[in-house]
C-alpha positions in Angstrom: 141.9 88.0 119.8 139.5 87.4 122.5 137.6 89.8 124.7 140.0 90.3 127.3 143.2 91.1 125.5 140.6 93.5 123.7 139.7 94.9 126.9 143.7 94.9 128.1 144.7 97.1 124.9 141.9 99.3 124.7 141.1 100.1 128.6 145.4 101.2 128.4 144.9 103.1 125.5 142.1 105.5 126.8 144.1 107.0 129.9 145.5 109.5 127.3 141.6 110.6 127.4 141.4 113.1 129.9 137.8 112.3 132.0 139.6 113.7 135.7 141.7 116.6 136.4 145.0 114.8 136.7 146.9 112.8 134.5 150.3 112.0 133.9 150.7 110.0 137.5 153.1 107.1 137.1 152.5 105.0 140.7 151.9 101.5 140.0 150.1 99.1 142.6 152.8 97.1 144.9 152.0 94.0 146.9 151.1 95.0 150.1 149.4 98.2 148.8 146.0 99.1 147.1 145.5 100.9 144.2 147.4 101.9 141.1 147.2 104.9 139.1 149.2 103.8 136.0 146.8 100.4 135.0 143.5 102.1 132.6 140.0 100.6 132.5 138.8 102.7 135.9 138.3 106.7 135.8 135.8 108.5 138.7 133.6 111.1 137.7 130.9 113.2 139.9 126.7 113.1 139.9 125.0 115.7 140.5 124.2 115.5 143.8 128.3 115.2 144.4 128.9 111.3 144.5 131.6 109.8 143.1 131.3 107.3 140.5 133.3 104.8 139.0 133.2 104.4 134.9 134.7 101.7 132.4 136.7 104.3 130.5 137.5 102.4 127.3 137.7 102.9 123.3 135.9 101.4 121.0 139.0 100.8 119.0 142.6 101.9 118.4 142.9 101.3 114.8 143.0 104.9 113.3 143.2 106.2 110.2 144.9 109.9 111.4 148.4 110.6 112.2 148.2 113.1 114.9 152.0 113.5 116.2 151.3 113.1 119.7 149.0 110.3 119.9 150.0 106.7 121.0 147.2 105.5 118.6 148.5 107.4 115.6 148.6 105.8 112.3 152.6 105.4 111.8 153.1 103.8 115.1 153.5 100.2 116.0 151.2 99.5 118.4 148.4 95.9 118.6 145.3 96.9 116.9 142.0 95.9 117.7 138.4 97.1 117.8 135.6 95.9 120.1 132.0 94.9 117.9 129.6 96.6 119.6 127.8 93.8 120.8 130.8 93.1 122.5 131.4 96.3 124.0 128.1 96.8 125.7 127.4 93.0 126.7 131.2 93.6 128.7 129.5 96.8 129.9 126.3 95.3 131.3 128.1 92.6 133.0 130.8 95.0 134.8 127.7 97.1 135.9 126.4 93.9 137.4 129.1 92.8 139.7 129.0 96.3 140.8 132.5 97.0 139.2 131.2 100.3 137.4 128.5 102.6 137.6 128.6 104.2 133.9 130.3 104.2 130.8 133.1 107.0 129.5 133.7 105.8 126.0 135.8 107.3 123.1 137.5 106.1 119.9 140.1 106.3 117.4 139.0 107.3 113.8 137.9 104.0 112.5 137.7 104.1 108.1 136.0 107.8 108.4 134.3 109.6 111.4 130.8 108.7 110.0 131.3 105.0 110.3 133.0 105.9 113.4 130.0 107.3 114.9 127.8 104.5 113.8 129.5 102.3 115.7 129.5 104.2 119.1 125.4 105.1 118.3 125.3 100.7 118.3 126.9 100.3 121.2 125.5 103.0 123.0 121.6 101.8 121.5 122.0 98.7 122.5 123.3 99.7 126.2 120.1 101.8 126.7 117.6 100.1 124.3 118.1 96.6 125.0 120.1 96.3 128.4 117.5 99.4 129.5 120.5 100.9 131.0 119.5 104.7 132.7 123.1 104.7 134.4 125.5 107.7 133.7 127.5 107.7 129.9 129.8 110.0 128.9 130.8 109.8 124.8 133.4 111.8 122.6 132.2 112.9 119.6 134.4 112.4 116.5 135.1 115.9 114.7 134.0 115.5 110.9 131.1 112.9 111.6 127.6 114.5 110.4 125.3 116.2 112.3 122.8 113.8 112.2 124.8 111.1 113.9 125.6 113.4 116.4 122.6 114.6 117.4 121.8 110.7 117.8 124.7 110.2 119.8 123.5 113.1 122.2 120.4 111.7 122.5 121.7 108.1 124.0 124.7 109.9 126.0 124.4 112.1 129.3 127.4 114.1 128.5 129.6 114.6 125.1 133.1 116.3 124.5 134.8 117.0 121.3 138.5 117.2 122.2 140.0 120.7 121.4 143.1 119.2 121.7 145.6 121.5 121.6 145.2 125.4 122.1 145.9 127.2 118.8 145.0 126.8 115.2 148.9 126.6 114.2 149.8 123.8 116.7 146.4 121.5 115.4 147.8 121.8 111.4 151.5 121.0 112.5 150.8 118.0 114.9 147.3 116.9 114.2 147.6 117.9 109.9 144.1 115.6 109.5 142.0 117.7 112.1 141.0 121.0 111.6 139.7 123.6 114.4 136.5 124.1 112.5 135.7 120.5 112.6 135.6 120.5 116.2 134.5 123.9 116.5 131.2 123.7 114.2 130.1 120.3 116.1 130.6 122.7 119.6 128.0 125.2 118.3 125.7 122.2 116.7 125.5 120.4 120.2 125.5 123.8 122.4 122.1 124.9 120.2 120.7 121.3 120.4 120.8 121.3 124.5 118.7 124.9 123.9 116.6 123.4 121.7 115.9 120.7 123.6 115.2 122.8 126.7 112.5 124.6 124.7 111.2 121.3 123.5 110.9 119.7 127.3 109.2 122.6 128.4 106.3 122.2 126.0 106.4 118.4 125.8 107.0 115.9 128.8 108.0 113.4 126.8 110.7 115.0 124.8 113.8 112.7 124.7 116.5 114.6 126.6 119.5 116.0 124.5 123.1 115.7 126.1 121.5 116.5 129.7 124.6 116.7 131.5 126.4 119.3 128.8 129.6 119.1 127.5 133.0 120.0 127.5 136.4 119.5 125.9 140.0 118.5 126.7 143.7 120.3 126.0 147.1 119.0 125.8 149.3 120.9 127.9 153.3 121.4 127.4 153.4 119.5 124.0 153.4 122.9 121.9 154.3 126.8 123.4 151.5 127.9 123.8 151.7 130.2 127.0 149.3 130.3 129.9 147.6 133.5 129.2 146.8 131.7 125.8 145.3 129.0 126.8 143.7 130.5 129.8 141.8 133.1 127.7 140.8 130.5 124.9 139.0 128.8 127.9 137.4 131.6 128.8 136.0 132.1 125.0 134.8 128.5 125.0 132.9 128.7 128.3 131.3 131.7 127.0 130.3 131.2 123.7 130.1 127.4 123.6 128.5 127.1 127.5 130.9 124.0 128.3 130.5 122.3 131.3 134.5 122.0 131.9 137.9 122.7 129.8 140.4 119.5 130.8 143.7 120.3 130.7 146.0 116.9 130.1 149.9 117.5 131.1 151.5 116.1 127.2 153.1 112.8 128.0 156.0 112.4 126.0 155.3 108.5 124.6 155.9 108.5 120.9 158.9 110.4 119.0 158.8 113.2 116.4 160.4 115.7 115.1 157.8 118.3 116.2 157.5 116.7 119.8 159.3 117.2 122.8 162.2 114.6 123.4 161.0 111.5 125.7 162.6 112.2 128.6 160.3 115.4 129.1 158.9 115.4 132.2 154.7 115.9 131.9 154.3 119.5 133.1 151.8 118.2 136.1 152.5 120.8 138.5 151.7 123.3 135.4 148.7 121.5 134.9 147.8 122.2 138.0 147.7 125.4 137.9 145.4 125.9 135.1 142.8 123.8 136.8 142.9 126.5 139.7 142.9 128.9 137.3 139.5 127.4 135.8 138.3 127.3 139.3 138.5 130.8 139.2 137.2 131.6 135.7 134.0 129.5 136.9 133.7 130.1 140.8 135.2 132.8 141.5 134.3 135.7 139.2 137.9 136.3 138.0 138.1 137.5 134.1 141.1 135.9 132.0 142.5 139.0 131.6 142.7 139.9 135.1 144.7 136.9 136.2 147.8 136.6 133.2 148.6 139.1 130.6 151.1 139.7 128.0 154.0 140.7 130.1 152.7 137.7 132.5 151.9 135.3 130.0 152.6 132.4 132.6 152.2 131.6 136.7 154.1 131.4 139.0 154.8 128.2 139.8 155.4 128.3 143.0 152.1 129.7 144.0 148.5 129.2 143.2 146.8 132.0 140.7 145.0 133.4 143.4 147.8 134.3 145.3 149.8 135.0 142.1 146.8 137.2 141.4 146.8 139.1 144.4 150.7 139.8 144.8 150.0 141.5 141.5 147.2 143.9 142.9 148.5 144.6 146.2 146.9 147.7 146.1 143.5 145.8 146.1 144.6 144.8 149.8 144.3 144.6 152.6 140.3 143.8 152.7 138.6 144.1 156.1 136.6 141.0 156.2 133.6 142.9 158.3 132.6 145.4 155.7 134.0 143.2 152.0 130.8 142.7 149.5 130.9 139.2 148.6 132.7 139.2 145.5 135.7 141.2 147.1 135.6 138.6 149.9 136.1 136.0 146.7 139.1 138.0 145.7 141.1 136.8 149.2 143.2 134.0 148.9 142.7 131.2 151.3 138.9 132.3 151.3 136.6 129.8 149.2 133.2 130.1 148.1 131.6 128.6 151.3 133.4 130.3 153.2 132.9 133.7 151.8 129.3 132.6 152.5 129.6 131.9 156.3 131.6 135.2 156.2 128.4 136.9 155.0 125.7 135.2 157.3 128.3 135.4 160.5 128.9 139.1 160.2 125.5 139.7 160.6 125.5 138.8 164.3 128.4 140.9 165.2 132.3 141.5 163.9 134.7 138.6 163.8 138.0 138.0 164.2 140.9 135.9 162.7 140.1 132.9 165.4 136.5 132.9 164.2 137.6 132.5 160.5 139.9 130.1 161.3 136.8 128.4 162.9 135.3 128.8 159.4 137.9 127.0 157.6 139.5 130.0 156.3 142.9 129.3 155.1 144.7 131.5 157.4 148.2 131.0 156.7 147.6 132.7 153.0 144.5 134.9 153.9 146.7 136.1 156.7 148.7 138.6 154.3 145.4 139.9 152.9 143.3 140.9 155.3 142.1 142.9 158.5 139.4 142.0 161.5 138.0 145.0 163.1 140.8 147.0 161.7 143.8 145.1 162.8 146.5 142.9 160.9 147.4 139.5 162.0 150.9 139.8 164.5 154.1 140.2 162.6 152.3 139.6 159.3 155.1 141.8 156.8 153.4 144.3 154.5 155.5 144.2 151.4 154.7 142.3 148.1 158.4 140.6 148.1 157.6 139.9 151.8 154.4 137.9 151.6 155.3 135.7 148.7 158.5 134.9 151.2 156.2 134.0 153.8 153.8 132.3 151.3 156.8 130.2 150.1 158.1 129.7 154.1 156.6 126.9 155.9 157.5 129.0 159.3 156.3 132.7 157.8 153.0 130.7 156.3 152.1 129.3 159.6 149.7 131.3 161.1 150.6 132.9 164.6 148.6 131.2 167.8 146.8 134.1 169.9 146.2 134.0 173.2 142.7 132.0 172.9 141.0 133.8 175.6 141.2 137.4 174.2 138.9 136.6 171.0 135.1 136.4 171.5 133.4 134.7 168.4 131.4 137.6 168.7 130.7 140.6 170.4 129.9 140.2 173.8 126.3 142.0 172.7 125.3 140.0 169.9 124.8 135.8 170.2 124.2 132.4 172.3 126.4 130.1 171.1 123.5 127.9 170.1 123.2 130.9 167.5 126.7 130.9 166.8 126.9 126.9 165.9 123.7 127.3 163.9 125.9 130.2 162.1 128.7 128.7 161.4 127.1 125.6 160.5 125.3 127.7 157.2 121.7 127.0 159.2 121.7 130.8 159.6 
């Protein structure tokens, strides 16, 4: 088999590998059109100083010796095998970085003979990558559950970021599709690598040339929809692993029905994208937004709605909590409106200071007025014809017409009041230079 039909089965294979918060999308390219979302090889990920990047997301090989029910590469199915030597792997690498395909790496594997050997391999391919191609580009590896420490900690040391897939959300659903895993296998390696990154914050601080351990963090992946598990479930085991593990991010992957079994939904399931979804708002909020888990689902709301973010879904449950006048709010009530995001919870703050705004000046801010709308007051007043009851607003949410926010006569708002600012002031305001 040579290098390209390699790349062609292994590039396809990885998509299942979360890397992006969506998954699950099934638009192929079309003459006359640019792009395709179904064809692997390509995922994007995001620098620290916000670019976008593009990475080779491949596998090192396909050929595993587990049987996890809901994985394309299992054992028992009939798929083509093959495995890239690394010399292979990171020579294709170097050369796709070269004609500017890629910027970085995202690699993974199946379990090849054992997750030691495994783990060998990646540590080759990834030595060779930095060592002899002195590559200082962005990688991103996932660590196989089981190998030992040792090799891990290696691992960390020539990767910027590492994830051990979770995989699925409860110990019960891991032993009935994934029976060669265990949760501690992937658990222990979580608290080995979170206490490494410590360590090796201590260790920089002493010695400037300390080798940097898994700089960028780490962070883990769910399937979604492929056991019943309920939101509130997964939700708060996400909270647990940002807090005692210090992840970076929770993926959450929509199951894609593509193999058969008994334990598995049928094939004609549709992914639960929208679902999805939702959950990555709901991390937003876990990480952003100072929500708790058990403030946004509980166990007589084990699920969202739908139909609306969790913010809204949130607030429709507190009711009582609104409405919030926006001229007096603390910061982290201001956080608590929907529609109102960190930044502009932030221009909120700095603006007020120069006098008391109005729903034209938050729309000015980038507010999303046609949910804040139902959840707030300037100077005292309500928004015209905005209803009052729960059952009311999550109408209007759901109504293109009652969502719509209600154009005032322009000439009756001041940005501020007449007292306060120049609009040179104003711009500078609203602009975060103030």
């Amino acid at each position: 088999m040579d290098i390209f039909d390699k790349l062609t089965i292994l590039s396809d294979a990885a998509k299942y590998d979360v890397a992006c918060t969506s998954s699950g999308v099934d638009r192929k390219g079309e003459p006359g059109s640019i792009g395709n979302a179904v064809a692997g090889g390509i995922c994007h990920s995001f620098s620290a100083d916000g670019r976008c990047i593009a990475l080779l997301k491949v596998l090192l090989s396909n050929d595993c010796v587990y049987d996890c029910s809901y994985c394309v590469n299992r054992r028992s199915n009939d798929v083509r095998r093959t495995t890239f030597e690394p010399k292979e792997l990171a020579e294709l690498m170097i050369q796709f970085y070269r004609r500017n395909y890629i910027e970085g790496l995202f690699l993974s594997s199946a379990v090849v003979r054992n997750p030691d050997y495994t783990c060998e391999q990646m540590i080759e391919v990834l030595s060779l990558i930095r060592n002899t191609y002195r590559f200082r580009g962005y990688i991103h590896v996932k660590a196989i559950p089981g190998a030992d420490d040792k090799l891990l900690t290696t691992l960390g040391l020539l990767a910027d970021r590492m994830s051990i897939n979770l995989e699925l959300p409860s110990h019960d659903s891991l032993k009935l599709l994934a029976p060669d895993k265990s949760r501690e296998s992937i658990l222990v390696p979580m608290g080995n690598i979170k206490a490494g990154i410590h360590e090796n914050r201590t260790d920089l601080a002493k010695y400037r040339n300390t080798p940097k351990f898994v700089p960028a963090g780490q962070s883990t992946q769910m399937i979604v929809g492929a056991t019943p598990e309920t939101d509130y479930q997964i939700i708060n085991l996400s909270a647990a692993l940002y807090k005692k593990y210090e992840l970076k991010r929770v993926f959450y992957s929509a199951y894609m029905p593509v193999v058969t079994g008994r334990n598995l939904p049928s094939l004609d399931t549709k992914p639960q994208l929208l679902r999805e979804h939702r959950l990555y708002q709901a991390d937003w909020l876990l990480r952003f937004y100072e929500f708790e888990a058990a403030e946004l689902l509980d166990e007589q709301n084990p699920n969202f709605n739908p139909l609306i973010d969790p913010k809204c879904n949130w607030a429709l449950n507190h009711y009582d909590f609104f409405p919030v006048e926006v001229n007096t709010a603390p910061y982290e009530v201001l956080l608590r409106i929907p529609g109102v995001g960190v930044k502009s919870a932030q221009k909120i703050i700095r603006a007020r200071r120069m006098g008391s705004l109005d729903f034209l000046d938050l729309k000015k801010m980038n507010v999303v007025l046609k949910r804040a709308q139902y959840f707030i007051t300037c100077r005292g007043k309500t928004a015209m014809g905005i209803p009052t009851h729960p059952d009311a607003v999550l109408r209007g949410l759901l109504s293109e017409q009652g969502a719509a926010l209600a154009q005032p006569d322009m000439e009756q708002f001041s940005l501020f009041d007449n007292t306060t600012s120049t609009k040179e002031e104003l711009i500078k305001c609203l602009t975060g230079q103030i």
